[in-house]
Residue, then its C-alpha position, 0 to 999 in steps of 0.5 A: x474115517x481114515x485120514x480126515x483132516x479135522x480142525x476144531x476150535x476157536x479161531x483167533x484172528x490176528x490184527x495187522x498193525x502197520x506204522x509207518x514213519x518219516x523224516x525231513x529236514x525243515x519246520x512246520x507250523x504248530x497242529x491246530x487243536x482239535x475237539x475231544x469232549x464236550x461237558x454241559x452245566x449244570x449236570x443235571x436239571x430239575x424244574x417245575x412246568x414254566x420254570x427255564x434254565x441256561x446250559x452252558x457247553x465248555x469244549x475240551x480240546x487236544x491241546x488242553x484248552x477249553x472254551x465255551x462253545x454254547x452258542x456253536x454248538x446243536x442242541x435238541x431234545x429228546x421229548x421237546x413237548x416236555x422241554x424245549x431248548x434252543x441255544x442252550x436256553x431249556x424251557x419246561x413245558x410239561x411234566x415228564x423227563x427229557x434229555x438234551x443234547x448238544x453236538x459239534x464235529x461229531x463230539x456230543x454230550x447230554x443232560x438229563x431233565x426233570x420236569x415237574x407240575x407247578x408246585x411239586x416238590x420232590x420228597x424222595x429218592x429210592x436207588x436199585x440195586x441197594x447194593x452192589x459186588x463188582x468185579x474189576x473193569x465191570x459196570x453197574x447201572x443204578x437207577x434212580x427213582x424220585x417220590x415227589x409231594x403229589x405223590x407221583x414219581x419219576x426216574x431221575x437218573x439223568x438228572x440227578x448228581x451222582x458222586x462217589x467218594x471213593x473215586x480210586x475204587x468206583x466212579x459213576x456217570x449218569x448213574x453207571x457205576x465203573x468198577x477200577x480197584x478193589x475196596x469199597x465206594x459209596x455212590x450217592x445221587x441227590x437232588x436239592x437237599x435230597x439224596x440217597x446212597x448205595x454202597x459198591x463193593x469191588x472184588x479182588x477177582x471174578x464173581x457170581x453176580x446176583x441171579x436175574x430173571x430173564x422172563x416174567x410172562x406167567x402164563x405157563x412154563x418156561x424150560x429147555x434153556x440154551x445159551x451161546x456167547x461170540x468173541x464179543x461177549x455178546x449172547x443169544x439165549x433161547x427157551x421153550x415157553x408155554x403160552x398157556x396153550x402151546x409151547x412156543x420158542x422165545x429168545x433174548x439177546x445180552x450184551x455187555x452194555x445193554x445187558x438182557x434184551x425184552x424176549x421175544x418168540x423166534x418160531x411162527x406157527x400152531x403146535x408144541x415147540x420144544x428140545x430148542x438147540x443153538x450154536x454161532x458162527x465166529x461173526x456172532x450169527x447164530x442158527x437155532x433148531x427146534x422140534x414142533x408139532x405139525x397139528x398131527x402129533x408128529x414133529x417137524x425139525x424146524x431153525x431159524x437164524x440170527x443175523x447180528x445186523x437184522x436179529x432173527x429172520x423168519x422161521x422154515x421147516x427143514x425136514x418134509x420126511x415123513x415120520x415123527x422128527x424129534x431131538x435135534x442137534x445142531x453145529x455151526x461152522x465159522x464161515x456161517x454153514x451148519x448141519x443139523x441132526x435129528x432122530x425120525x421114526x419110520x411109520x412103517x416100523x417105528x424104528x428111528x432113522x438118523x438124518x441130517x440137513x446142510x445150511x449153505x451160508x453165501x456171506x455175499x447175499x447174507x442169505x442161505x438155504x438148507x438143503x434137503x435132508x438125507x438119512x446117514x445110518x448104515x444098517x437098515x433094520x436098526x433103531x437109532x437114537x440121540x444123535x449129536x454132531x460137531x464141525x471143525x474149522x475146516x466144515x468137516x463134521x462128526x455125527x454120532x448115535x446109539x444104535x440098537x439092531x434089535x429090541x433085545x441087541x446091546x446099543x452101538x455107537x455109530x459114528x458118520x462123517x462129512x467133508x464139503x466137498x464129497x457130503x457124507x461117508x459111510x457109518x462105522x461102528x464106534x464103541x467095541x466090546x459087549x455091553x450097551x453103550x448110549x449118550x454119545x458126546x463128540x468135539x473136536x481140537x484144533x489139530x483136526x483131532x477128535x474124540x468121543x465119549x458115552x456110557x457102557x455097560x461093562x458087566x458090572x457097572x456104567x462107565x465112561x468109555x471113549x475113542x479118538x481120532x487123529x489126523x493122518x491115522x487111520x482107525x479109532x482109538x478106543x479107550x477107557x473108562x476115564x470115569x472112577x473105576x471103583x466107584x459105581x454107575x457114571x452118566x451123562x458125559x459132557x465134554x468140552x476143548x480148549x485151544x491147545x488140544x486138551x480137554x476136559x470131560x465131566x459126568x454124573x456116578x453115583x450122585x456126585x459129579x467127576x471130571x477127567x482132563x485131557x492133556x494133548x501133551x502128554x496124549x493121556x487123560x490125568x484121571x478122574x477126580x470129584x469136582x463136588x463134596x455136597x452131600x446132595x445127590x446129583x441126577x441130572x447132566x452137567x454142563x461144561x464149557x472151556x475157554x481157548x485158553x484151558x479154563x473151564x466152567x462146569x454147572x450142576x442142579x443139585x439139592x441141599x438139605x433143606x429141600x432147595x434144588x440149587x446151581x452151582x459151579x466150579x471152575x477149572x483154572x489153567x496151570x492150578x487146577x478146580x477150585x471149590x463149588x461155588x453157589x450160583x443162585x439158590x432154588x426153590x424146592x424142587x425148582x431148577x429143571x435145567x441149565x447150560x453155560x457158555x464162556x467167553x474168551x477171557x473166561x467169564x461165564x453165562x449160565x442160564x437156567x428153568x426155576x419153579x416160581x413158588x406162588x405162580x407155580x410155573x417155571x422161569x428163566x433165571x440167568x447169572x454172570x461170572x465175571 
């Protein structure tokens, strides 16, 4: 690839903010105030099936006046069988809980009301979470469950009072809790003479957050976690997930207020689906492939694409070659294009063959197409295997793989290139020297640079070798090792870019994890450093993803001494530095199988990860934010 205008990276868009300004002599009549808020008394509304009750709608105006607008207003009900209103006027119906609404110009707000048999009195008020660490600017939802004298129980969040008596740390609404300052805050909720109280704790800086579990279906391992999060915060996670008979492909999508959606299966036909892959597009769409079994015990590459408007569409094979297609791989470009790689095996010879297929996204229709998959390997006798791929913002992309000539030949990494305009070129050999090399990484910067990185062998041991491309320069730029020279075997290299060009690289040698950083100032890598000091020993890849502005997340499974495989992290701050692991969530013995992470733009991070469930003895999805 000579001359290759490669760009990576995340695209920052600018907004545009136009004042315009005017002047004249003269006067003019004072605006007229307009409506800013409604407020409904009382807050929240308890009553027994027959009893009424009067709300009253105050409006706040721009001027700041107020006035009781109970009459103007439009109120309706939520569950009107279980408690009508009309005029302001609630009547209890039935047993239940409803909410009322009343609305003017467009400004509404609501009421929760609880409604209970004749004669039932509540006895009992139970909060989840018990406790809570908050980081600043960040909410909590407290629920509030209400035990009545029946014996029955009802959520009574809406209806119940909530106060704080640390407004400066924490307010509450509706149960939500706001974190504003660091300290601590008491959150009660009562009803009558009945109440209950969870401390909030704020902290001076981001937090791991207790651990969640993400699917609870026991009917057979969940494994293979993949997660994704656009400029808004928002995230698609995706897993394989066995339905006692077949390995289906489940997804759920987090967004700050809601949180974790119920998961739901995103493939639609019989066989094994697994090795699951995502990336997204800069409007928050994501594409995601998987392999799946055709009934044959042969694999089919098949995707499926998320639409922020829509949700997931409807699954389709993207490769009809004949032969087993296994371990996909896909990039995203930010216009919605993608191209997926995979590694296929020749019936004729059992050899692997690289190929790939191009989704062409049309943002008029909202649809797109994959077109037919086309092989990119060069010499035909090879055997090929673990392709990766990335895309810059320009939808130029790098493909590279390990590639053997025969069973006895060193590995060599391969690297093929694409434009949109031409499709694809033609493979050259990467990795120089002697010595098998396998497990390519590849990403690019935003100047259009790119570098690679894999294991070699060198004689005496693995080390992290690389090359890297510049824009304009013709041929590769061949480097290494990065990894710790006195040290022994390295594995699994993962690497990650900020805005700015620089980069950080994370790999596994000798059963700790070390990462090097790229700085694109200094055009030179800084040197390997041990970003962990446990003594358990690391054997699986790491994870690593950076924000555009150079701060890193890199996660781990690693055992402790008392038999737990455990997620930890640490975090690499612009300007200072790593930090020290930190514990994400503690696992159960031998239980978490795998793990990825993604960052958002301001640095928070979303890990998602398989643990084994001790008493059902099946893998599930567990999920942690730092923020």
């Amino acid at each position: 690839m000579q001359g290759k205008q490669w760009q990576v990276g995340l695209l920052l868009v600018a907004g545009l903010l136009l004042n315009a300004c005017g002047g004249g002599g003269g006067s003019s009549a004072p605006a007229t105030p307009t409506l800013t808020a409604l407020e409904i008394s009382p807050a929240g509304v308890n009553l027994n099936v027959g009893d009424s009750q009067t709300l009253i709608a105050t409006g706040k105006y721009s001027d700041g006046s107020s006035q009781n607008l109970t009459t103007s207003v439009s109120w309706d009900s939520t569950a009107p069988n279980i408690a009508s209103v009309s005029a302001g006027a609630v009547n209890a119906l039935s047993a239940g809980t409803a909410t009322i609404n009343a609305t003017m110009a467009s400004v509404n707000a609501s009421v929760g009301i609880t409604v209970t048999p004749l004669g039932v009195t509540l006895t009992s008020i139970a909060v989840t979470p018990t406790s809570a660490i908050l980081s600043i600017g960040h909410n909590q939802p407290v629920n509030a469950m209400g035990t009545y004298s029946d014996g029955s129980s009802l959520d009574i969040t809406a209806s119940a009072l909530w106060n704080s008596n640390n407004t400066v740390v924490a307010t509450v609404n509706a149960g939500v809790v706001s974190a504003l300052a660091p300290g601590s805050a008491t959150i009660s909720v009562s009803n009558g003479t009945i109440s209950a109280s969870v401390v909030i704790t704020v902290a001076d800086g981001k937090i791991w957050y207790p651990a969640h579990l993400l699917e609870t279906d026991d009917q057979g391992n969940a494994n293979e976690p993949r997660v994704v999060v656009d400029a808004a915060n928002n995230a698609v996670a995706v897993w394989s997930k066995s339905d006692g008979t077949n390995f289906q492909i489940l997804s759920s999508r987090y967004t700050p207020v809601q949180g974790w959606s119920i998961p739901g299966r995103i493939d639609n036909i019989t066989g094994d689906a697994t090795q699951p892959q995502l990336a997204l597009d800069s409007a928050g769409n994501v594409i995601a492939v998987w392999q799946q079994d055709d009934g044959t015990g042969s694999h089919d590459i098949y995707a499926n694409r998320y639409d922020i408007n829509t949700g997931w569409g409807i699954a389709g094979v993207i490769e009809t070659t004949v032969g087993d297609a296994t371990m996909p791989q896909i990039a995203v470009h930010q216009s919605g294009n993608a191209i997926a790689v995979w590694q296929q095996r020749l019936p004729t010879n059992n050899l692997h063959r690289i190929r790939a297929a191009v989704f062409r996204y049309d943002a008029v229709s909202g649809t797109g197409v994959w077109q037919p998959s086309v092989g990119i390997v060069k010499t035909a006798i090879a055997d090929t295997t673990n392709p990766q791929i990335a895309v810059d913002t320009n939808g130029n992309a790098f493909a590279v793989w390990a590639e053997r000539d025969s069973p006895t030949a060193d590995a060599v990494i391969w690297l093929n290139g694409f434009t949109p305009k031409t499709g694809w070129l033609t493979a050259i050999p990467l990795s120089t020297g002697t010595g098998t090399a396998l497990n390519p990484q590849i990403g690019f910067d935003p100047a259009g640079d790119a570098i690679a990185l894999w294991t070699q062998f060198d004689g005496t041991r693995d080390a992290i070798m690389g090359s890297r491309y510049i824009t304009g320069v013709a041929g590769a730029n061949p480097f290494g090792p990065i990894d710790d020279i006195v040290a022994g075997n390295s594995s699994s290299p993962r690497i990650a870019f900020d805005y700015y060009g620089n980069a950080i690289a994370t790999w596994v040698q000798d059963g700790n994890l070390l990462a090097n950083r790229y700085d694109n100032t200094k055009v030179s890598w800084q040197g390997a450093q041990a970003i962990e000091t446990d003594a358990g020993i690391i054997n699986t890849a790491p994870a690593i993803a950076m924000d555009p502005t150079g701060n890193a997340t890199a996660i781990w499974l690693q055992p402790d001494d008392l038999g737990n495989v455990n997620v930890r992290a640490n975090h690499y701050w612009f300007g200072t530095g790593w930090g020290s692991a930190e514990l994400v969530a503690i696992g159960s013995p031998n239980a978490a199988a795998s793990a990825a992470v993604a960052v958002t733009a301001n640095g928070d991070a979303l890990v998602v990860w398989s643990q084994l469930d001790i008493p059902n003895n099946y893998f599930d999805i567990w999920t942690n934010l730092y923020q």
